[in-house]
VOKOL-637247 format. One line per 2 residues: their letters; for each residue x, y, z of C-alpha. Coordinates in nm, 2 decimals, padded with zeros to 4 digits, always signed. Layout:
N
A	X,Y,Z | ...
***
This chain:
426
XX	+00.00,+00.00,+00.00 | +00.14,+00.31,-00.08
XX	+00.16,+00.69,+00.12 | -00.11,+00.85,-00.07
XX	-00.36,+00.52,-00.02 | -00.25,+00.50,+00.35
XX	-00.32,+00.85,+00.37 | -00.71,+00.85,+00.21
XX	-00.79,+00.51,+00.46 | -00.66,+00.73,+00.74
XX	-00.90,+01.00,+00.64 | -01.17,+00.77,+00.62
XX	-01.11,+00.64,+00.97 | -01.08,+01.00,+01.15
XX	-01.41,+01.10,+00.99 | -01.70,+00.94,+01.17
XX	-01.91,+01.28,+01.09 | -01.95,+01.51,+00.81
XX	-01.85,+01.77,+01.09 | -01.50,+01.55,+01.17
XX	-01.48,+01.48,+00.75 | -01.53,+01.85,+00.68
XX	-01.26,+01.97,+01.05 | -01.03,+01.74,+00.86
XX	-01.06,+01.89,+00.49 | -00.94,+02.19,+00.63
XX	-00.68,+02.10,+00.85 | -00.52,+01.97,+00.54
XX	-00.57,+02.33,+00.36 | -00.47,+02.50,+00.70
XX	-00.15,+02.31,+00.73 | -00.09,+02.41,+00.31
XX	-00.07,+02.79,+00.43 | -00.44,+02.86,+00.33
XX	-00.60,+03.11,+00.53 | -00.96,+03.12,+00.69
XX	-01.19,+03.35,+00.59 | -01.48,+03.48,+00.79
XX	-01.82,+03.56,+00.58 | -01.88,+03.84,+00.87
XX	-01.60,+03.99,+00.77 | -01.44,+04.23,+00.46
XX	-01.22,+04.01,+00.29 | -00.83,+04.14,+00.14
XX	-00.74,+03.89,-00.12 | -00.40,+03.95,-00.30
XX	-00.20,+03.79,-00.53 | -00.08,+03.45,-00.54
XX	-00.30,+03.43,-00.20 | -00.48,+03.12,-00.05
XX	-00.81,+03.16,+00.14 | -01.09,+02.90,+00.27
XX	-01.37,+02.97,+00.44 | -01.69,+02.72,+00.59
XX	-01.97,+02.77,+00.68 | -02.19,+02.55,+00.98
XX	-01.89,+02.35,+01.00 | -02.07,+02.10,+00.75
XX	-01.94,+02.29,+00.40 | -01.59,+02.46,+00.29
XX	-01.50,+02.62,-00.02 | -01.11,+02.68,-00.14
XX	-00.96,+02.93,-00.34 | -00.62,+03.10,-00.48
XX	-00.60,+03.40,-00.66 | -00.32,+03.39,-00.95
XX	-00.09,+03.64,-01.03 | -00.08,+03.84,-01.35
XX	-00.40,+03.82,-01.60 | -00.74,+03.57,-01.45
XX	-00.93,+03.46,-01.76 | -01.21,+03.26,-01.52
XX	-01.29,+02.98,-01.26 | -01.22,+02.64,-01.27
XX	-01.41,+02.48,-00.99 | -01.52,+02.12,-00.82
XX	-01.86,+02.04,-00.63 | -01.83,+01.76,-00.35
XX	-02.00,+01.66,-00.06 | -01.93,+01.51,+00.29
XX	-02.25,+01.40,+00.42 | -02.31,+01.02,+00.38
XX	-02.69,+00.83,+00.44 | -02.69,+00.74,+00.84
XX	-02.92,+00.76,+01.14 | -02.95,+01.10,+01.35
XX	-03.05,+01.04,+01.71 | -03.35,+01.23,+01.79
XX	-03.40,+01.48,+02.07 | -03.53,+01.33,+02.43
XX	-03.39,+00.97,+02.22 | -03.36,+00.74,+02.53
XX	-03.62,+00.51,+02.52 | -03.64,+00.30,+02.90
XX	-03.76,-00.02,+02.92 | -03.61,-00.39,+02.96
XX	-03.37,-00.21,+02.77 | -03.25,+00.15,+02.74
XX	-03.27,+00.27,+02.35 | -03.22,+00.51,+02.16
XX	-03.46,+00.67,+01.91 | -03.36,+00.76,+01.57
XX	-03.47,+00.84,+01.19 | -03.31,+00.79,+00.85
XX	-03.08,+01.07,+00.68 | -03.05,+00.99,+00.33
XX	-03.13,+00.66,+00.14 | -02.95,+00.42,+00.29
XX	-02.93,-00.01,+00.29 | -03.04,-00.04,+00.60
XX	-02.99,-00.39,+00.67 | -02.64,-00.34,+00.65
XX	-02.65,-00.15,+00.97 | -02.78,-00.46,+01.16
XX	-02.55,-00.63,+01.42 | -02.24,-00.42,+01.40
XX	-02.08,-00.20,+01.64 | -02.18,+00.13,+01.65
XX	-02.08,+00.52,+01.83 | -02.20,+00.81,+01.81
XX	-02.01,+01.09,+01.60 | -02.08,+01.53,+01.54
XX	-02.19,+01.82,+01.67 | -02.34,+01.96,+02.04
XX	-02.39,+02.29,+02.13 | -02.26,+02.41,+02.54
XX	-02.36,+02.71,+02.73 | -02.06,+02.89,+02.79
XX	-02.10,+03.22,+03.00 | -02.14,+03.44,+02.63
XX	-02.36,+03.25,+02.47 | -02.35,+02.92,+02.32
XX	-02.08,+02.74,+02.10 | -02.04,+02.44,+01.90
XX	-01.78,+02.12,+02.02 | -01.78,+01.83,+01.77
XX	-01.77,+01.49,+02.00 | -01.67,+01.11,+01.85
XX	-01.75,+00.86,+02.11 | -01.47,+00.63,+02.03
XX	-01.55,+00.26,+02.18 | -01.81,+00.04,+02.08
XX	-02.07,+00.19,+02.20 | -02.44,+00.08,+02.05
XX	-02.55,-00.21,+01.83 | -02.88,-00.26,+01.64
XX	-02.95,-00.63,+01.67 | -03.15,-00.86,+01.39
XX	-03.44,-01.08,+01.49 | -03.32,-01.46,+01.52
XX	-03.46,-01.61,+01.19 | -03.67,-01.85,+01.42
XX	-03.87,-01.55,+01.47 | -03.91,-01.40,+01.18
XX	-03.92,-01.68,+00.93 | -03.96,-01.51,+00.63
XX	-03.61,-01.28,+00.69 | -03.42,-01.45,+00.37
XX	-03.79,-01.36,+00.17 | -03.78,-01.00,+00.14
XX	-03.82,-00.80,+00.44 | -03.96,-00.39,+00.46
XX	-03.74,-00.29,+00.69 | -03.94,-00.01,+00.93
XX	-03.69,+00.27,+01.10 | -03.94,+00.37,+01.39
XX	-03.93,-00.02,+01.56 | -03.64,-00.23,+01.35
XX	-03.31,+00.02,+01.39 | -03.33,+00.12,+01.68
XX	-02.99,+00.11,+01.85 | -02.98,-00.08,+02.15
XX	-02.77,+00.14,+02.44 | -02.80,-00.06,+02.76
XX	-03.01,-00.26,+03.03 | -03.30,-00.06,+03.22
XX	-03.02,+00.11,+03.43 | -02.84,+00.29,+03.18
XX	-03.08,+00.54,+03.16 | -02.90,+00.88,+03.18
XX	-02.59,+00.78,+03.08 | -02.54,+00.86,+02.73
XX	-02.64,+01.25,+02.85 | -02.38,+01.22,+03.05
XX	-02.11,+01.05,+02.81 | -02.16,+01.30,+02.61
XX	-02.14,+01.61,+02.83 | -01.81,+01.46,+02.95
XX	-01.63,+01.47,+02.61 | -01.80,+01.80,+02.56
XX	-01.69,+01.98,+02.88 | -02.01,+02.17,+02.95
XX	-02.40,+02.13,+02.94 | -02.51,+02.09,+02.63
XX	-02.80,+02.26,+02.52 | -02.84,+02.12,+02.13
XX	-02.69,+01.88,+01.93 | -02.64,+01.71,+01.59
XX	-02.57,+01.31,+01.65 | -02.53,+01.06,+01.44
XX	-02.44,+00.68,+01.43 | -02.11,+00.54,+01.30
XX	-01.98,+00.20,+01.23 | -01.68,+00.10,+01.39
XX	-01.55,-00.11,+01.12 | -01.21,+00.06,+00.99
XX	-01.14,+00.13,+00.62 | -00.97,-00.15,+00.47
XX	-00.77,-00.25,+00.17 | -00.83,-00.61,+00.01
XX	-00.85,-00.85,-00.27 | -00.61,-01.09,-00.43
XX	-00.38,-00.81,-00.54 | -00.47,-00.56,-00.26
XX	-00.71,-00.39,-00.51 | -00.98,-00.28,-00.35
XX	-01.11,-00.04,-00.05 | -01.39,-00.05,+00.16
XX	-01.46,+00.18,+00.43 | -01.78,+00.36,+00.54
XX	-01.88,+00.70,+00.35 | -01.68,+00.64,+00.02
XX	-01.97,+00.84,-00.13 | -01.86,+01.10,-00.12
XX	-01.57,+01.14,+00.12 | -01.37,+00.96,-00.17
XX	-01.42,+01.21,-00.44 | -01.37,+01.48,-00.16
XX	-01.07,+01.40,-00.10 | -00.93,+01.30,-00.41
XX	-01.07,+01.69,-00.50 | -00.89,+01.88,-00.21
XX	-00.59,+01.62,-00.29 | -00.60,+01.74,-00.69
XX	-00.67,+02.11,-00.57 | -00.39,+02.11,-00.34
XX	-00.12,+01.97,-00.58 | -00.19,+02.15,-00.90
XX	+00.05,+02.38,-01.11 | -00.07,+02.73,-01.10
XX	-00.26,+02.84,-01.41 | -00.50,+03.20,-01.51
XX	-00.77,+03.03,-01.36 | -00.88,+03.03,-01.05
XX	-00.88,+02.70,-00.88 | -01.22,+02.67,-00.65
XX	-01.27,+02.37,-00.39 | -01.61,+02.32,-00.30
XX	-01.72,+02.04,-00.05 | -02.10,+02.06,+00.04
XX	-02.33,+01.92,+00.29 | -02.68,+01.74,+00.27
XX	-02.64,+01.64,-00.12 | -02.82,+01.30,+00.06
XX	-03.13,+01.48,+00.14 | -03.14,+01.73,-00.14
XX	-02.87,+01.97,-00.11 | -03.13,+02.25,+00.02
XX	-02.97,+02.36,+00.36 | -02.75,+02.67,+00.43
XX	-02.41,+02.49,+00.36 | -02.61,+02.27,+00.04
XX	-02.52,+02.31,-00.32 | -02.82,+02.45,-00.35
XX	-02.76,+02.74,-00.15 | -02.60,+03.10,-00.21
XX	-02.28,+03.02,-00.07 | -02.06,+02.95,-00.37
XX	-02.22,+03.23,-00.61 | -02.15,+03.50,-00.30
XX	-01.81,+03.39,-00.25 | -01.76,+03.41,-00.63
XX	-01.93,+03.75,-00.62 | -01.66,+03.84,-00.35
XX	-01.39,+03.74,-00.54 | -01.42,+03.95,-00.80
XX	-01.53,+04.21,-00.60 | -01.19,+04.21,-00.38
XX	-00.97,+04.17,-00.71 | -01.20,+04.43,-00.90
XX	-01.32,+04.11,-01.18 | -01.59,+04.17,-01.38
XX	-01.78,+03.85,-01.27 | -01.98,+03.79,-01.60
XX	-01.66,+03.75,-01.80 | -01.47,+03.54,-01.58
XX	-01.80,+03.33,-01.57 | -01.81,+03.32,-01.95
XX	-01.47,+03.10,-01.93 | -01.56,+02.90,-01.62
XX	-01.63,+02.55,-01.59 | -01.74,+02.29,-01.28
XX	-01.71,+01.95,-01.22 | -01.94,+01.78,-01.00
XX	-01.77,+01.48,-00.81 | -02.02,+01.25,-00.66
XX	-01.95,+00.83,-00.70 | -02.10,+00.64,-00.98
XX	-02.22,+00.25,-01.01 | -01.99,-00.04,-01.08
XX	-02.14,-00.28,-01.25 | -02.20,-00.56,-01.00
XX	-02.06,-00.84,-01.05 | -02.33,-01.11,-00.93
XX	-02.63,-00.86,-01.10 | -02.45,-00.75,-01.40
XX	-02.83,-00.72,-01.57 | -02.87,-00.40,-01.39
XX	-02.59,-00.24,-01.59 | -02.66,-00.02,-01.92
XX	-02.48,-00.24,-02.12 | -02.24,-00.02,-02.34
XX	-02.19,+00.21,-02.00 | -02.10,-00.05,-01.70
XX	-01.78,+00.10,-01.56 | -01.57,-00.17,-01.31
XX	-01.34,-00.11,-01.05 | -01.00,+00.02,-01.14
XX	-01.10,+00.06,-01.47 | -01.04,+00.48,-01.48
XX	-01.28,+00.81,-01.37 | -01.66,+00.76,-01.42
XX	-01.82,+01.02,-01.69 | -02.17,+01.01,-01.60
XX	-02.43,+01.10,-01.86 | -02.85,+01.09,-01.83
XX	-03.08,+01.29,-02.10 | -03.31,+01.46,-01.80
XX	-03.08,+01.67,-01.67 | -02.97,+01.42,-01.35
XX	-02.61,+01.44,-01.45 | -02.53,+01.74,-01.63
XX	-02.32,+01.64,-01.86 | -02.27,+01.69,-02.25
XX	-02.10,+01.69,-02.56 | -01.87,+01.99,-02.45
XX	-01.81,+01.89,-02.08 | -01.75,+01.57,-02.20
XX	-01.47,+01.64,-02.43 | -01.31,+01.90,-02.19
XX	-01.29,+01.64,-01.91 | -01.18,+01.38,-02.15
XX	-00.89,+01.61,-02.29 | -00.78,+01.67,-01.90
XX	-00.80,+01.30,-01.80 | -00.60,+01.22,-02.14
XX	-00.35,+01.49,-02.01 | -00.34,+01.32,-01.69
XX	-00.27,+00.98,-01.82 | -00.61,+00.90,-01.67
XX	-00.85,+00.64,-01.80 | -01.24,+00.74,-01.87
XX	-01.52,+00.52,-01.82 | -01.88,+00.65,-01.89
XX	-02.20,+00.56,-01.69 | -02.56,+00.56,-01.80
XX	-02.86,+00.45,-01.62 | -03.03,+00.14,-01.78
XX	-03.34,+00.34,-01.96 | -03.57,+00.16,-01.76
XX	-03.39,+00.21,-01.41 | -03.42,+00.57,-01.30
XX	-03.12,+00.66,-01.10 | -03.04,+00.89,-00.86
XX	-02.90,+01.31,-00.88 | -02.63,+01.44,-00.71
XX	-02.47,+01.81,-00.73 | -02.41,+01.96,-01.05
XX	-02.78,+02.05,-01.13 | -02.83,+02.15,-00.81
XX	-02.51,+02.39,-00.87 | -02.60,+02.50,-01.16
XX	-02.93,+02.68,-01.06 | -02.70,+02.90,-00.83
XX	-02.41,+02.90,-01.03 | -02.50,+02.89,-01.45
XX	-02.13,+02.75,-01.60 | -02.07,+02.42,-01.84
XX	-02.03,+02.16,-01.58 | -01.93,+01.76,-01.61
XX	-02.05,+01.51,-01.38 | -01.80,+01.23,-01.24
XX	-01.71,+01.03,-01.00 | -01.55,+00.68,-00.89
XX	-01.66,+00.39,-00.95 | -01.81,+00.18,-00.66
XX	-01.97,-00.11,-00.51 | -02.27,-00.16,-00.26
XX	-02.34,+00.27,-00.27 | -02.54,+00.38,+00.03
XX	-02.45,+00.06,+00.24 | -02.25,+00.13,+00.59
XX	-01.99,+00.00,+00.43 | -01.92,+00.03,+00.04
XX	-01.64,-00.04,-00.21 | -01.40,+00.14,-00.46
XX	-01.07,+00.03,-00.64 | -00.76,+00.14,-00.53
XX	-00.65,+00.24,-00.87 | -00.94,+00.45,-00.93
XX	-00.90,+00.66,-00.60 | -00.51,+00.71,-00.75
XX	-00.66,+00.82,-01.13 | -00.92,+01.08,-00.98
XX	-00.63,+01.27,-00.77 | -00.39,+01.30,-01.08
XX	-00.74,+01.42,-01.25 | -00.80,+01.67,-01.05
XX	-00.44,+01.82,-01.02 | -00.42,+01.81,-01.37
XX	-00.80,+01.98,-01.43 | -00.72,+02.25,-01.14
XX	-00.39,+02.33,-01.27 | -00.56,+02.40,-01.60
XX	-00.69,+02.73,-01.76 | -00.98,+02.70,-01.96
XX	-01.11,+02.90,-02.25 | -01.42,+02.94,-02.37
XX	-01.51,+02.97,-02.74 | -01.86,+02.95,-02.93
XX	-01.78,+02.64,-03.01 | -01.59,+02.47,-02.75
XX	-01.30,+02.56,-02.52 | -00.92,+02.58,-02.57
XX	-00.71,+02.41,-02.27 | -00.39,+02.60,-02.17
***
């Protein structure tokens, strides 16, 4: 295994949260030089600067200004929220047992929760003598477990079972006397009373590498930690071009994007808007010769169901970056945004794959449309491909991980032209 995969599977395992995945997105930019910017605040940009800012602790966006002439922006969408169970206010449930009560964010497997260890993993809010401010807590032990019913119970298990999240995944904390306890747990690791909070259930399984030939990954969250950090990774290595490079990773593309620190929010068009207003940029032309790419993870064609595939756009593991296509306006790619990311993956040395939903199988969205409602610039959608997306614990290649970082430098170090017909890569 080499330093850049031991790297991503350490990331993986030190991000039990979006808070903890987004706290360690920009620990990696902080310890680049960047420098945080506050949205309360005027912002001086200058020259061959380096600025992120966040926002809710859940989203961050990137950005360096070039020296010399800027023709526009070359920019990446991401997200680091994964499908998972939030604990509910007042969640103990007392009984035989003590409980906790829960409900689905995002569209998850949910059997695959089912008889592993478990913590708890994000945000609580303390009085402090001011006001209130936000701690991010990871309860690291095994902690909770949801368990099955024996199949002598429920016969029909191995049939097809509708799995119901009010009575079926309900974590299981404790006997009748550990009522109380997980208040205080938590209050411990956040050194003060808390007054709100933003919880949510982790596996405890680490990230692993496996296979025959050491091939493969699987770890919780690869969508879309995985193309976040393969995104920052690409951002942060790139040669410096006329363009400015823009990191954006986003929060609650699982539930629709439609939250302060969502891709459908104002955040990235008002820190572009900012931009050019610090550097004195006339935003519609810098626009003109912009482009996005929306990372999210893509479908590997499975290799017991193969029949769910389209069959001329079934990408496999390892096999190169996933160019995702779909005629409603899911992913947004076309002809153009095709070719360009093409031309910058061939530059990169990079294998393409493309993906299409069988015509009959209606897949799901991700960021770029959302984006572009905000944001109106040519944008492609990729990703990785992967294995058992929305499970607990899913699957990606090795290699592929490896292609999408090279892609990324290569794209973010690139300055893009636009032309009536097309766009010239410098």
């Amino acid at each position: 295994m080499d330093k850049k995969t031991k790297a991503f599977m350490s990331f993986l395992d030190a991000s039990h949260s979006v808070y903890h995945a987004v706290q360690n997105l920009t620990k990696l930019l902080t310890d680049a030089g960047y420098t945080q910017l506050a949205e309360g605040e005027s912002w001086t940009l200058t020259p061959s600067g380096k600025y992120y800012l966040t926002r809710g602790g859940t989203a961050v966006i990137a950005f360096r200004i070039p020296q010399g002439e800027i023709k526009g922006f070359v920019m990446s969408a991401s997200h680091a929220d994964r499908p998972t169970f939030k604990i509910k206010e007042n969640a103990e449930l007392c009984g035989t047992y003590t409980r906790l009560a829960t409900e689905k964010y995002g569209g998850m497997l949910m059997s695959t929760w089912l008889d592993r260890p478990l913590s708890v993993a994000g945000r609580v809010v303390v009085e402090t003598e001011n006001g209130v401010r936000s701690k991010l807590v990871d309860i690291d032990r095994d902690l909770l477990l949801i368990p099955n019913v024996a199949i002598h119970m429920n016969r029909t298990a191995n049939e097809g079972y509708k799995w119901n999240p009010a009575v079926d995944t309900l974590p299981l904390a404790g006997g009748k006397n550990a009522k109380g306890k997980l208040d205080q747990l938590l209050e411990k690791a956040a050194g003060g009373k808390i007054l709100g909070h933003d919880l949510y259930l982790y596996i405890r399984q680490k990230a692993t590498n496996w296979g025959l030939d050491k091939e493969y990954i699987s770890a919780a969250a690869l969508d879309d930690l995985a193309c976040a950090w393969c995104c920052t990774q690409g951002f942060l290595n790139a040669r410096d071009s006329k363009s400015i490079p823009v990191l954006c990773v986003f929060d609650s593309e699982e539930v629709g994007s439609a939250s302060v620190q969502g891709a459908a929010s104002r955040l990235l068009e008002s820190t572009l808007k900012r931009i050019c207003a610090a550097r004195a940029l006339d935003e519609q032309t810098l626009l003109a010769n912009s482009f996005m790419i929306s990372a999210d993870n893509g479908h590997a064609i499975h290799p017991n169901h193969p029949e769910f595939a389209d069959a001329g756009n079934a990408p496999v593991l390892n096999g190169g970056v996933v160019l995702k296509f779909n005629a409603n306006q899911r992913y947004t790619t076309d002809g153009i945004t095709a070719a360009v990311l093409r031309k910058v993956c061939q530059n990169a040395g990079v294998a393409v794959q493309t993906y299409c939903n069988r015509a009959d199988l209606p897949g799901g969205s991700t960021l770029g449309n959302i984006s572009l409602s905000q944001v109106s610039v040519p944008t492609a959608d990729i990703g990785l491909p992967q294995l058992a997306m929305h499970s607990c614990y899913e699957t990606a290649g090795v290699q592929d991980v490896l292609d999408l970082e090279k892609t990324m430098a290569e794209y973010y170090g690139t300055t893009l032209v636009a032309a009536d017909d097309g766009y010239t890569l410098q």
